[in-house]
N, C-alpha and C positions, 0 to 999 in steps of 0.2 A: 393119626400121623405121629411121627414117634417126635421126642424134643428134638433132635439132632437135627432133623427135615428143616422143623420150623425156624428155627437158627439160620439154617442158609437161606426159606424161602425168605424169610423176614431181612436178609440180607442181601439178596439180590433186589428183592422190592426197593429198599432203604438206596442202594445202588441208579436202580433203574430213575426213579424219582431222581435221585440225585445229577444223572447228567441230561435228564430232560431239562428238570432247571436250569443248569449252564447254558443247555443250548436256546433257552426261550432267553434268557440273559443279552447271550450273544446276536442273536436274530434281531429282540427287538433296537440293539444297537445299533448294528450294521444296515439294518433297513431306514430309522429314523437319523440317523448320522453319518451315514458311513461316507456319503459322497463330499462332504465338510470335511470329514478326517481326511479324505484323501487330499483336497485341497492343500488342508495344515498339513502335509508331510509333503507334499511337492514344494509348499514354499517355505521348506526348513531346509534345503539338500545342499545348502552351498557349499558348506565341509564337512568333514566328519561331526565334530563336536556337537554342531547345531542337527544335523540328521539323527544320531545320538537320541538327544535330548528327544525329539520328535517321536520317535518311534517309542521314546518312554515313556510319553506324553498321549500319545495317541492311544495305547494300548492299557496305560490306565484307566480311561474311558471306554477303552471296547472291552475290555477283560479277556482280551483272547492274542497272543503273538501269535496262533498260527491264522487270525482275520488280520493283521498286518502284515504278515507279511507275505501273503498271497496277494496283496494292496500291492507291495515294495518289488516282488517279484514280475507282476506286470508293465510296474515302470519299467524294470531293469528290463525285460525281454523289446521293450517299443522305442529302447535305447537313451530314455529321458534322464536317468542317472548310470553312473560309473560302478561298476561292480566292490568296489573297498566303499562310498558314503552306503550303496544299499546292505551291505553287510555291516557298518553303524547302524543303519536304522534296526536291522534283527535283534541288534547286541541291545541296543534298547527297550527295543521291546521284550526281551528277555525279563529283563531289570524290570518293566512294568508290568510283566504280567506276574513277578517272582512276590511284588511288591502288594498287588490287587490278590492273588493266593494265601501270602500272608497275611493282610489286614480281616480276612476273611474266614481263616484258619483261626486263626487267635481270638478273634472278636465273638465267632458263631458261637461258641456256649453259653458267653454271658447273650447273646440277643437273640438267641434262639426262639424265647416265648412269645417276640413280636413277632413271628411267620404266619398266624392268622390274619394280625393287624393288614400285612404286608398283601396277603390272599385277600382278603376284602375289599382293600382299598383297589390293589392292579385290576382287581374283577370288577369294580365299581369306574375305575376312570376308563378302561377297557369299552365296556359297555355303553354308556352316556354319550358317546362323543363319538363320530366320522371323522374326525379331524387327521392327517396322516397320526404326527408327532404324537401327542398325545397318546391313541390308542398304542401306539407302541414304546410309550413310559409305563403304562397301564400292564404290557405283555412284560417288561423288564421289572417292576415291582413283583408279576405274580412269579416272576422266574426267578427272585432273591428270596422271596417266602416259601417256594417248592423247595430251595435247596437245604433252607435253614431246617426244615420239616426234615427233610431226607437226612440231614444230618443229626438228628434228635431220634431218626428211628434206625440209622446204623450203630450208632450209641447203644442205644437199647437193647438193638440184637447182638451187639457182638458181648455184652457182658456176660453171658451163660461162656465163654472161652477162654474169659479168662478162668474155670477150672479143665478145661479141656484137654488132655495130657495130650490126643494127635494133635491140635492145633500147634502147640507150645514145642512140640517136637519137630516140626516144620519150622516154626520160624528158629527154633535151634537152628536149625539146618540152615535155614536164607544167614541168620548171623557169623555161621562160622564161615559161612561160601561166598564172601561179598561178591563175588563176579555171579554166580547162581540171583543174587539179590537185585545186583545191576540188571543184569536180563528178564529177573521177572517186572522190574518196574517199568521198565522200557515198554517191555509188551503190553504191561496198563493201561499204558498213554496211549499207545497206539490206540489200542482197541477199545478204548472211548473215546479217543478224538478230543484227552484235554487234560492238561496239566494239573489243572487248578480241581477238577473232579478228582485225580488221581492222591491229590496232594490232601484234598476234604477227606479224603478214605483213610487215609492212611491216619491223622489227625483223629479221626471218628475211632481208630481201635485204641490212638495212646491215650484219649479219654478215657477209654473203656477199662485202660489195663490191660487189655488183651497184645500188649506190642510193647517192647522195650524200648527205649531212643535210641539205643548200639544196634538194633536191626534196623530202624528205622532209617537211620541215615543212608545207609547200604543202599535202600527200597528207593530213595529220595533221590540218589545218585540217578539211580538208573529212572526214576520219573525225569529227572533233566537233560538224561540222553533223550528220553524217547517223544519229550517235547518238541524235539526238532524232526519228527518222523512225519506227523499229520502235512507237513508242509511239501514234507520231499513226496510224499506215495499222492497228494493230490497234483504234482508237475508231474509226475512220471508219467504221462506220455506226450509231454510238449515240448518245443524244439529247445535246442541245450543251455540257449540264451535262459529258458526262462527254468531253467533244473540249476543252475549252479548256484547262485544265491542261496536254494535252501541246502543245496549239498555243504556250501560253505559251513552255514551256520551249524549242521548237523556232523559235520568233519571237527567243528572247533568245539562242542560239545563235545564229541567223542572222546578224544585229546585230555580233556579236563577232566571227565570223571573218570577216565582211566588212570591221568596222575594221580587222582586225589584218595584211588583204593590201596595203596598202602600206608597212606595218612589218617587214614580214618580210626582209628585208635584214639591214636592224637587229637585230633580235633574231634573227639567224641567225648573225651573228657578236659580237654580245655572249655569246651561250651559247656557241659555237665558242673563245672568246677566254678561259672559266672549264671550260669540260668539254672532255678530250679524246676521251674514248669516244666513239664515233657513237651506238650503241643511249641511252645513257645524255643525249645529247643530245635524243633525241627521244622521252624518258621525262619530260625536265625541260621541254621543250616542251610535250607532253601534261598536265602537272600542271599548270604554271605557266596553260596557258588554260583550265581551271575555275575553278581559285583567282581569275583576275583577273573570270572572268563571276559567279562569286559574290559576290566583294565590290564588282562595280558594281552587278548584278541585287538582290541581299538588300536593298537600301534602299530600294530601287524596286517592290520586287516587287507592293504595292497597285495601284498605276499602270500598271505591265504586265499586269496582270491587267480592271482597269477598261479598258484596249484593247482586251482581247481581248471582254470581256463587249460593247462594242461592235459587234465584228465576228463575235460570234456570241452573237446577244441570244436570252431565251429564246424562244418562240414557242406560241399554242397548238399542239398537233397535233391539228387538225382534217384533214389530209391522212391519220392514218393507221387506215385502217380495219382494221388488225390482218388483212392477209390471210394472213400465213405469219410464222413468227420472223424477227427479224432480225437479234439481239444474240449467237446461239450460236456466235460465234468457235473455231475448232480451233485457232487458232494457238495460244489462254489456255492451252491444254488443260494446256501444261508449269506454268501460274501458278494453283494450286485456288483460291487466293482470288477472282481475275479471275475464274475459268471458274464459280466459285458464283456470285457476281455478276451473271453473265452470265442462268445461271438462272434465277436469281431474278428478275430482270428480265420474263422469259420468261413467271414462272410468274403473276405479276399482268398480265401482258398476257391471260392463257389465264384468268385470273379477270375481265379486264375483256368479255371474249368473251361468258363465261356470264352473266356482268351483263347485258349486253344481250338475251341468248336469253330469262333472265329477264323482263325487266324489257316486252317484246315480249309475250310469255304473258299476263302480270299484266293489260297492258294490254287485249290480246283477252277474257279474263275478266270484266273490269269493263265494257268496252264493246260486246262480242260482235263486233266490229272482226275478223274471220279473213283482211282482206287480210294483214297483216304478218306472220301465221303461217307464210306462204310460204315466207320467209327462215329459218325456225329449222332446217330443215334444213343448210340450204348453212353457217350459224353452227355448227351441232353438226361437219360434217365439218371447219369451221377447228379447231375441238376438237378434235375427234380427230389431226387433224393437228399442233396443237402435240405432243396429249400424247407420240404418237410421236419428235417432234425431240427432246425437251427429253427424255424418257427414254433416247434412243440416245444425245444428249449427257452423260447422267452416265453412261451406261454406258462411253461411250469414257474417263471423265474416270477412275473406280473401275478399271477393267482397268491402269493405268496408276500404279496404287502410291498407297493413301493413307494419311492418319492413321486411329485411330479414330475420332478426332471426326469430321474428313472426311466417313469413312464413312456415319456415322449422320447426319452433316447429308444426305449423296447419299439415302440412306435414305428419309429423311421426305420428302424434296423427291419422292423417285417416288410416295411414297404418297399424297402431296397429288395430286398429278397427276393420278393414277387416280382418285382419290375425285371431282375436278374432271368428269373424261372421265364416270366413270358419273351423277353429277351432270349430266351436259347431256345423255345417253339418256333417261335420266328426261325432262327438258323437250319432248325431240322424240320420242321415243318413247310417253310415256303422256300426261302432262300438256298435253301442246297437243292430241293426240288428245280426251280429254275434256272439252279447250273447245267442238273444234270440233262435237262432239256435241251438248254442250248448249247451243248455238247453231242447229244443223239440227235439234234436238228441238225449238227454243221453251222449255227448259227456263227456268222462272224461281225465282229464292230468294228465300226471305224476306230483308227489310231485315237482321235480326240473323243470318243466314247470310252474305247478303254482305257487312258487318260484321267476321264471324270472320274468313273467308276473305281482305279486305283486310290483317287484322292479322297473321294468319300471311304472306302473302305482303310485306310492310312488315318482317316481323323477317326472312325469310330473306334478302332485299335489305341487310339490316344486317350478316348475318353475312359475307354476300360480301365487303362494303368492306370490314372487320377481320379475314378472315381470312388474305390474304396479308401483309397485316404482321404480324399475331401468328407464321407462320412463320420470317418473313424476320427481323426483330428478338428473339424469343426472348423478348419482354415477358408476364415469369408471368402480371402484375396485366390485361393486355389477354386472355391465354388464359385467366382464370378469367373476364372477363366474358363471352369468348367462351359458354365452358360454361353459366355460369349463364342466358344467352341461349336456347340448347336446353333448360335445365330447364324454364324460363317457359315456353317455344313446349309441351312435350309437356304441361303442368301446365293451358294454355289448351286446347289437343289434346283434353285427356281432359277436362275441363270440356265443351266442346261435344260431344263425342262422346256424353257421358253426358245431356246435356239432349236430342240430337236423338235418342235411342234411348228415354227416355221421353216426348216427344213422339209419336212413329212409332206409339203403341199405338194410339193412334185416327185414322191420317193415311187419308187415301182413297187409292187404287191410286196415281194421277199422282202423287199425294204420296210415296209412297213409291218410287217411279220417279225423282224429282228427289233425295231424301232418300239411296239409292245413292249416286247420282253423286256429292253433295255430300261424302259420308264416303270416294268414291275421291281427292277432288279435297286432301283435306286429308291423305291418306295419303302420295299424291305430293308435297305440301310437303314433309311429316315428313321424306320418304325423302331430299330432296335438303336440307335444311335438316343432314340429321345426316351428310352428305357432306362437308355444308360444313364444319362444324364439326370433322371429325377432324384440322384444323390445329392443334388448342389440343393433343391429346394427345400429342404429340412434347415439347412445349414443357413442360407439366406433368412430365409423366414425367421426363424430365432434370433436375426442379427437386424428383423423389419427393412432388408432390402430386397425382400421378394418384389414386390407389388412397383418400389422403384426399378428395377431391373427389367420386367416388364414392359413398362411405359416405354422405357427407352427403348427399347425393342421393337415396339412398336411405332413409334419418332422415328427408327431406322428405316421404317419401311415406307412411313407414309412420304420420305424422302426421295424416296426412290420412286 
């Protein structure tokens, strides 16, 4: 293989190594902390300043703003924060991730030779120990020793270029083109999915010599455009609420390294003229353009946000007839918070599903209407088809190392699902069936039959709309209405049940042929009513008022 080969292969390896370590960094973070950080940043949001500081706080410990701010953009889609505090928290995290880049940039040559140390030890506490935490301090040590490694063999290979006349004649060319430079750094970022990789690379050749710091800065600009990209292309396809936040932040980059490419001269030798290090020059360049886009953007940040809400206003979605998931991202997968998010999102679409299969039925029942009945099928297999994605989703999400809570949130979310999926068999399997009978029979009900039958089908439509948010918020006081909702529906249940079985002693044949039906037709509510409702008992149970909730219920009846 000729030298030239070996130079790239040795450089792609040196590469590839290098953003697998980022990425075991950032995993074993977000897996062992992430649901804490998201805590600390929800009760940092009161104003800008303190949001700010959080998301620069936050994101020095996860070493990634684009795993904060898929955190940040979730709040802002579920409407928990104000579109200007969550674009502080970005600005922030900027600032923290500019900050964990540099300390890491600078530092890695002198602590390079610990990256054994670092590989033995992660492999060592990794291994020894089941504990969640733990093994995943054990994954984050082996994932600062990979990198430190990958940085000592980009080094290595790139110094056969500094004699290389096509290398040197390229980067002439990114130097004289700073917008050519802007755009290839941008595309860096993107297409490793990380700043801080991006920023190790470039660092790795002004070691080397093979890279001047007046190209550099150029390359650095466009690594800080395109930090804001991994956040935008993983919401691109979720509703707008939750695109504008990263649009924001990646519109107020854009802005600033577009200012900043006719100054670059300038502040290429104002920094050159106080730092003589290279690396340490394009560390202070790297800080110094956050620091200046936070304290233009942070006073503005209303304003840039009231743009973006312009140029992505909300809209009905009447376009979307919910034919398949669309929010189950695998990229999240390393972010649980995102990727629950993402879920959850899923799982009230897969509830607005059955709303309708419902709410089609009800209709055919009341009116003997069996054209629309046609459709409950084709709806039941969009059912079944979420339940499928959205269950393989958290299974790929679980294989992949969680907390307990995690856990049991992945838990309940499959339970819910399945309860959802046998919930809409029920509609297309019995219950639309026994419309469509007693429509080709001619069967008719008494006024106070269809009456009941209105009111149970009214409360089970009730528990649909409340039951994905009693999952997804964890709200006791909404899951005890939920229940209490079931006690009422089985308390009328058995009310009419007991009226229409003393009735029945003297019905005639037809009557009691319609009287059947009627008692299968509210059987099938029951069945899918208490489908619905096993949303509340995740939520109770974690709050230890399942078991009271219960009794009582049971108290209610021995009452009666």
């Amino acid at each position: 293989m000729a030298p030239g080969t070996w130079v790239i292969v040795n450089l792609l390896g040196g590469i590839a190594l290098l953003l697998w370590g980022v990425r075991m960094v950032r995993t074993g973070i977000m897996r062992a902390w992430g649901d804490r950080l998201q805590r600390f940043i929800e009760a940092n949001l009161s104003n800008r300043i303190s949001a700010f500081a959080s998301g620069t706080a936050a994101t020095l410990f996860l070493q990634s703003s684009t795993a904060t701010a898929l955190i940040v953009t979730g709040l802002s889609a579920a409407g928990v924060i104000s579109g200007a505090v969550g674009l502080a928290v970005l600005l922030g995290a900027d600032i923290g991730s500019a900050l964990v880049t540099g300390l890491i940039s600078a530092t890695g040559p002198v602590i390079v030779g610990v990256s054994p140390l670092l590989l033995f030890a992660g492999y060592v506490t990794f291994s020894v120990t089941s504990n969640f935490r733990p093994r995943n301090a054990g994954r984050i040590m082996m994932g600062l020793g990979l990198m430190l490694l990958a940085l000592k063999l980009i080094v290595a290979a790139s110094q056969p270029l500094r004699e290389a006349s096509l290398f040197h004649s390229v980067l002439q060319s990114i130097s004289t083109e700073p917008l050519l430079a802007l755009l290839s750094g941008a595309a860096l970022t993107w297409m490793s999915y990380s700043s801080l990789a991006s920023i190790l690379l470039i660092t790795s050749f002004l070691i080397g010599g093979a890279l001047a710091p007046a190209a550099a800065f150029a390359l650095i600009l466009g690594i800080n455009l395109g930090a804001g990209l991994p956040a935008m292309s993983s919401t691109a396809g979720q509703p707008r609420s939750a695109r504008r936040l990263p649009a924001a932040n990646l519109a107020a980059r854009a802005f600033m390294a577009l200012a900043m490419i006719p100054a670059l001269p300038w502040i290429a030798g104002e920094i050159g003229a106080r730092v003589a290090d290279p690396v340490w020059q394009a560390v202070v360049f790297h800080i110094g353009f956050n620091v200046v886009l936070a304290i233009v953007a942070l006073p503005i940040a209303g304003t840039i946000m009231n743009m973006i809400e312009r140029l992505l206003p909300d809209v009905a979605d009447q376009a979307d007839t919910l034919d398949e998931p669309r929010y189950l991202d695998h990229r999240a997968l390393d972010t649980p918070g995102a990727a629950f998010s993402n879920a959850q999102t899923e799982t009230v679409r897969m509830t607005e599903l059955l709303d309708r299969m419902f709410e089609i039925s009800a209709h055919a029942l009341r009116t003997g209407d069996l054209q629309s009945l046609k459709t409950v099928k084709q709806l039941d297999d969009r059912v079944n088809n979420y339940h499928g994605s959205i269950h393989a989703y958290l299974a790929a999400l679980s294989e992949s190392g969680l907390s307990e809570e995690e856990e049991r949130l992945a838990h309940d979310t499959m339970l819910f699902i399945s309860n959802l999926e046998h919930a809409g068999d029920i509609i297309h399997l019995s219950l639309s069936e026994r419309i469509s009978s007693k429509a080709k029979l001619s069967i008719e009900f008494s006024p106070e039959q269809n009456a009941s039958l209105n009111h149970l089908a009214d409360t089970v439509q009730a528990s649909l709309k409340m039951a994905a948010g009693v999952l997804s918020s964890g709200d006791v006081a909404a899951a005890r209405r939920l229940i209490d909702q079931k006690a009422a529906f089985r308390s009328h249940e058995n009310t009419v049940i007991e009226e229409h079985f003393r009735d029945t002693r003297q019905a005639r044949r037809d009557e009691l042929k319609a009287g059947a039906l009627y008692i299968d037709l509210i059987r099938d509510l029951h069945q899918i009513n208490s489908h619905i409702v096993s949303a509340a008992y995740p939520v109770l149970d974690e709050a230890g008022l399942l078991r009271e909730t219960r009794v009582r219920n049971k108290q209610k009846k021995a009452a009666k």
